[in-house]
C-alpha positions as CSV (number, residue, x, y, z in Angstrom):
1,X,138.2,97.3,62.9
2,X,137.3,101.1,63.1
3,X,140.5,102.9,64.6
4,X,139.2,104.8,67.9
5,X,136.6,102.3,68.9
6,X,135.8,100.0,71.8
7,X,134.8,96.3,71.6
8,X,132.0,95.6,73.8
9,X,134.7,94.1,76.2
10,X,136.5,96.8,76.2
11,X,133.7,99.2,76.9
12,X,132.6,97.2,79.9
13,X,135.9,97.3,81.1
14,X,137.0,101.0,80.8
15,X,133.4,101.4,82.6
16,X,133.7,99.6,85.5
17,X,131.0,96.6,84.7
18,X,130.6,93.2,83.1
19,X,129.6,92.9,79.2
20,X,126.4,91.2,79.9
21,X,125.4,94.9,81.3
22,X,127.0,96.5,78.2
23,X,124.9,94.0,75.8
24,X,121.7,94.9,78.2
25,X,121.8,98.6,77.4
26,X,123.3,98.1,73.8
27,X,119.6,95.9,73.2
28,X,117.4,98.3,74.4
29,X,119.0,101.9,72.4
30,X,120.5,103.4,75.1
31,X,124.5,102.7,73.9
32,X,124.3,103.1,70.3
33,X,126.8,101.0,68.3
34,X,129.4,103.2,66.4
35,X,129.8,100.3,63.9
36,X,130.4,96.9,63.3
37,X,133.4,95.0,63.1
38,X,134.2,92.3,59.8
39,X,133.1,89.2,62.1
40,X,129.7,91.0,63.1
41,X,131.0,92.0,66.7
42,X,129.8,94.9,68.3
43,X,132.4,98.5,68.5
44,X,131.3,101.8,70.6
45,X,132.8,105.2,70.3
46,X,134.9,106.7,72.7
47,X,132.2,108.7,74.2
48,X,130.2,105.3,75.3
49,X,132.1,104.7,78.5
50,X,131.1,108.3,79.8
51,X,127.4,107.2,78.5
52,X,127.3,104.0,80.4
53,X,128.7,105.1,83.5
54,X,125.3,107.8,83.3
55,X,123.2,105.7,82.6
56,X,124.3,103.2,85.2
57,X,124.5,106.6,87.8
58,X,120.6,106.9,87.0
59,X,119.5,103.2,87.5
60,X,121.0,103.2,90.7
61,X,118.8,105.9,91.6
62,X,116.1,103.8,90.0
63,X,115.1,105.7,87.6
64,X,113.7,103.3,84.5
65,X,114.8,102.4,81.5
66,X,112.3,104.7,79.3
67,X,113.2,107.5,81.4
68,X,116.9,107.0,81.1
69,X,116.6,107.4,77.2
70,X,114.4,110.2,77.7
71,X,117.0,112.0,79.4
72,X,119.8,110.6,76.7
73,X,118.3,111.4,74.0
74,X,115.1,113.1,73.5
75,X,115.9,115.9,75.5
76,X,114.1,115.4,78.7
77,X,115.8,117.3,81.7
78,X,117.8,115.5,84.1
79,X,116.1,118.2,86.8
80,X,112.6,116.8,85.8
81,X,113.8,113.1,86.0
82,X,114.7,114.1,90.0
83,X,111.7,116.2,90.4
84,X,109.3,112.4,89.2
85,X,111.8,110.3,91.1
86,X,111.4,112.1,94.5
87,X,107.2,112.6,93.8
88,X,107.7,108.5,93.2
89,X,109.7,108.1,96.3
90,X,107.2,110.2,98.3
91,X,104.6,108.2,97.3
92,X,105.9,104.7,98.0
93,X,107.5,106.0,101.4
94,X,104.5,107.0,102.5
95,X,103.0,103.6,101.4
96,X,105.3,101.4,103.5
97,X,104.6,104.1,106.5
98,X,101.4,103.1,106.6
99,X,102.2,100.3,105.9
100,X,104.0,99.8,109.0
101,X,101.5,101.5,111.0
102,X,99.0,98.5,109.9
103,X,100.9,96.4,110.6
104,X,101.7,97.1,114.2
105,X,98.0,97.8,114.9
106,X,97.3,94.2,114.2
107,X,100.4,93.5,116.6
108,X,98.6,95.5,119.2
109,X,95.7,94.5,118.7
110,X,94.4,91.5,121.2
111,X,93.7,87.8,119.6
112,X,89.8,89.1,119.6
113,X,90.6,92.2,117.9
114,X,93.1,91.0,114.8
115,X,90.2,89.5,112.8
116,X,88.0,92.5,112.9
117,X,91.1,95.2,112.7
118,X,92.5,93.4,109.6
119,X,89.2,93.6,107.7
120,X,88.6,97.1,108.6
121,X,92.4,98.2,106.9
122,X,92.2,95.6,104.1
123,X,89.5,97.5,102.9
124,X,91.4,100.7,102.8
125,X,94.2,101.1,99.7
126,X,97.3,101.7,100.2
127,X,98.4,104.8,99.9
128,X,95.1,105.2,101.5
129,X,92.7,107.2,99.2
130,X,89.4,109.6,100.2
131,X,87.9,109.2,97.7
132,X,84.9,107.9,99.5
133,X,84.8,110.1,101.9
134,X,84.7,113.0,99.2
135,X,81.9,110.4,97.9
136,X,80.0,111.1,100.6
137,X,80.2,114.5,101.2
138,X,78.6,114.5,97.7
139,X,75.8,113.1,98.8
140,X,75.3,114.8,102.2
141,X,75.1,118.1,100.5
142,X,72.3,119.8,99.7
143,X,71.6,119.2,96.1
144,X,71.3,123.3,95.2
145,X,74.6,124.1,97.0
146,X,76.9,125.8,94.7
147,X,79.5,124.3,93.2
148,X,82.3,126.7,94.5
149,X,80.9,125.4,98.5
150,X,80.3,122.4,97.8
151,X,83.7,122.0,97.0
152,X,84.8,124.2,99.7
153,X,83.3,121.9,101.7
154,X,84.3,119.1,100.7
155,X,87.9,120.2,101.2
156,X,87.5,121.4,104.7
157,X,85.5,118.1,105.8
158,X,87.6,115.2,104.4
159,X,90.8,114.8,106.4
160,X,93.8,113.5,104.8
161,X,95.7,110.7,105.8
162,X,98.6,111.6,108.0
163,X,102.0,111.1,106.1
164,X,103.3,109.2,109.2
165,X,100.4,107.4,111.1
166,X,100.4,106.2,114.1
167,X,98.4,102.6,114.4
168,X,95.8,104.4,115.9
169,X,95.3,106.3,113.2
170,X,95.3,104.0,110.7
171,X,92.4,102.3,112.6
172,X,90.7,105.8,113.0
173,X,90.6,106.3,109.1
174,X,89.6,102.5,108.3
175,X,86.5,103.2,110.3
176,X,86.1,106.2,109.0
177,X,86.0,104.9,105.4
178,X,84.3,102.0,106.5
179,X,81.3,104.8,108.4
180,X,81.2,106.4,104.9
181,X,80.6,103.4,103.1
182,X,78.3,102.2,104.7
183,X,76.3,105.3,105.4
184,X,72.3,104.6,104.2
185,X,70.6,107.4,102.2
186,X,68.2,107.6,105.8
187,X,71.4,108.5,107.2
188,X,72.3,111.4,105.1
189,X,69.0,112.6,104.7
190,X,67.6,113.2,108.5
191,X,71.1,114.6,109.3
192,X,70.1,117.9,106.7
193,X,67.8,120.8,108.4
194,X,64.8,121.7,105.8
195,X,66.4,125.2,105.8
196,X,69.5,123.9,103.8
197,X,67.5,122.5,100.7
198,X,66.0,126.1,100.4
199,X,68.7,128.7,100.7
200,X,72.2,126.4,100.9
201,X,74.2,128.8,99.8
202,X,72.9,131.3,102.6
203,X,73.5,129.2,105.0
204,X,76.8,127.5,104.1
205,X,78.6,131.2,103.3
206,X,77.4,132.5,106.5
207,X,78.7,128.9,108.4
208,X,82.0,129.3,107.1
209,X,82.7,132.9,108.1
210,X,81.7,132.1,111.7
211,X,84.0,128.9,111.5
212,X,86.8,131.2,110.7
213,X,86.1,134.2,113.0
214,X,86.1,131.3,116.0
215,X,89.3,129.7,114.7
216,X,91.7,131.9,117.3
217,X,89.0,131.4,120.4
218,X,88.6,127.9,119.3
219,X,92.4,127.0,119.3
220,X,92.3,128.8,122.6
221,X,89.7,126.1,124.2
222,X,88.0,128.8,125.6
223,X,84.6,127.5,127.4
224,X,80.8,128.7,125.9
225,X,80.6,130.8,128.9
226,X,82.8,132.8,127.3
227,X,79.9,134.6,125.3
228,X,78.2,135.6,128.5
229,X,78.8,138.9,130.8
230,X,80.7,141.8,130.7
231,X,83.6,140.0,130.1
232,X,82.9,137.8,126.9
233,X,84.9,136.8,124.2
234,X,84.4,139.2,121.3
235,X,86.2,137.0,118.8
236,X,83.7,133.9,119.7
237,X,80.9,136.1,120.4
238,X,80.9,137.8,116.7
239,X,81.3,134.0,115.3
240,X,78.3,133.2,117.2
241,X,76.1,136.0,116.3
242,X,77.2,135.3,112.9
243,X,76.9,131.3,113.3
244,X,73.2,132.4,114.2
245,X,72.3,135.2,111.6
246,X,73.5,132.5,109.1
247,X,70.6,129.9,110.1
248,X,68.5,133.1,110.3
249,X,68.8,134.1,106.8
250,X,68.6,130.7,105.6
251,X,65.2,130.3,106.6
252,X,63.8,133.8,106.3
253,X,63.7,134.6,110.5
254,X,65.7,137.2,112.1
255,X,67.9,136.5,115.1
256,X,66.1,137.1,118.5
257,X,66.3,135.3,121.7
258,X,63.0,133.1,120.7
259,X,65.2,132.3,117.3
260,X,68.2,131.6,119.3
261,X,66.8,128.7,121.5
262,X,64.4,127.1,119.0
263,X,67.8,127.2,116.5
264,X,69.3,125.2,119.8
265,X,66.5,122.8,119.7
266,X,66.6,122.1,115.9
267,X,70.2,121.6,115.6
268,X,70.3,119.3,118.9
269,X,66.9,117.2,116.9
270,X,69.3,117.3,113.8
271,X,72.2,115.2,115.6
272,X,73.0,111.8,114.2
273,X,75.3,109.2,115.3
274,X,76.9,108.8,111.6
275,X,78.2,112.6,111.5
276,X,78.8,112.5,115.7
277,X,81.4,109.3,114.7
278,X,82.7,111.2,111.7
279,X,84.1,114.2,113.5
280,X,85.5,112.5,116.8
281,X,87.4,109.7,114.0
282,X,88.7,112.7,112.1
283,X,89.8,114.3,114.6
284,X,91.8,111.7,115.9
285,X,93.8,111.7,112.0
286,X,95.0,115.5,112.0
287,X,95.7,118.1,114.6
288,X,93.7,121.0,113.0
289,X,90.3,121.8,114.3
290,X,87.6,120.0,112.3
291,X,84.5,121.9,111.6
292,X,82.4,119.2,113.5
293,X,84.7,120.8,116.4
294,X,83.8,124.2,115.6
295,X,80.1,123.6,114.9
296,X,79.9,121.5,118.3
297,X,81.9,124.6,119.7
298,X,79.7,127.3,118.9
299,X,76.0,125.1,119.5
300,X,77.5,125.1,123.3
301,X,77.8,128.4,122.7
302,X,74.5,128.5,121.6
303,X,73.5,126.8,124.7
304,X,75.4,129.3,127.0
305,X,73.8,132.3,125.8
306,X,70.3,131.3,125.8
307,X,70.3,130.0,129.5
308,X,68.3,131.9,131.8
């Protein structure tokens, strides 16, 4: 027997747990053996107890095997082993959130309702992923648009799931993904005016500048007759006129009151159901303004200013 060592009974008992834990840990490296003793038996150093009782500290966190020896061993920080833990927590909380929130909107739902509300969510993952809705942006783009916008875009369009839904939004972002998926090409392709396959870029720069100058009178809900009279708003007034020179550039006119209510006309022609049900189902999942809100905003706008 090594003088100064623990038998694996021993260990488990200075520790605090059973030896079928102590030959658990010993099996997979994480409690190396200090030596052996003449019948074959197991014996630990003195500093194994301390080991253990990590080791067991960090499973009750859950924190895996692999990582544990990582941390042990191989230098790994116990700081980063939190940091992954709490991303994986995050993660699976907000999975059983939704979770929940699917499951109670097939409670509320009425006996004529359950069948087609649990085929829109099954068809959503869990965490829910917008992936497809990204998808689609991809293809409702105008193929010349940069990359830098078409990102841009993309970011400001696809909503993300809230991180504590209500069952009505977990319904709203089914059907969305389920509107995005089964979007046809028609679809996306009579939504486009023929002045964004031209000059995309022109257009989409000058769109997102007006977006933001409206943002304050937007959040305000300030009506389109804001724009007329003496007493307009400036703020919504300069996104308008820049929401117009936009269009203007993008297909070679300049901005004029003839410009103005053919632009009116065009945009109104351009509506399609598809991108009407996309904006009102995202924004039912987040709080911000979406820019089918702003866009819709400042065509009544639009409207306001060229009436007689």
């Amino acid at each position: 027997m090594s003088i100064g060592t623990l038998s694996i009974g021993e260990l488990a008992a200075q520790a605090g747990t059973t030896v079928k834990t102590v030959r658990f840990y010993s099996d997979r490296g994480l409690l190396p053996e200090a030596s052996r003793s003449g019948g074959g038996h197991r014996r630990y150093g003195p500093e194994a107890a301390a080991r253990l009782r990590t080791i067991r500290s960090l499973r009750s966190l859950g924190v895996p095997v692999p990582e544990i020896a990582r941390v042990l061993d191989s230098g790994d920080t116990l700081e980063a082993v939190v940091a992954r833990r709490l991303d994986d927590l995050g993660s699976q909380l907000a999975a059983l959130r939704w979770r929940e929130a699917a499951l109670r909107a097939l409670q509320d739902g009425t006996p004529e309702q359950v069948a087609d509300h649990l085929e829109l969510i099954g068809a959503v993952s869990v965490p829910p992923s917008t992936s497809a809705l990204a998808h689609y942006w991809r293809r409702l783009l105008p193929v010349r648009l940069s990359t830098r916008l078409r990102a841009a875009v993309t970011e400001a369009a696809v909503p993300q799931p809230p991180a504590d839904p209500t069952p009505g939004q977990v319904l709203a972002f089914a059907r969305l993904h389920a509107l995005v998926t089964d979007a046809t090409d028609h679809c996306l392709v009579s939504h486009r005016p023929a002045t964004t396959e031209t000059h995309p870029d022109l257009l989409y720069d000058g769109l997102h500048e007006a977006y933001q100058l409206a943002e304050a009178a937007l959040r305000a809900d300030r009506g389109p007759d804001s724009v007329r009279g003496p007493d307009r708003d400036p703020g919504l007034a300069e996104a308008l006129d820049c929401y117009v020179a936009a269009h203007a550039r993008a297909s070679g006119s300049r901005d004029s009151p003839d410009f103005r209510r053919a632009l009116g006309v065009g945009l109104a022609a351009a509506d399609h159901p598809v991108m009407a049900r996309y904006w009102q189902l995202a924004g039912e999942l987040t709080p911000e303004l979406t820019l089918g809100a702003a866009d819709l905003r400042l065509r009544e706008a639009l409207t306001a200013s060229t009436a007689a």
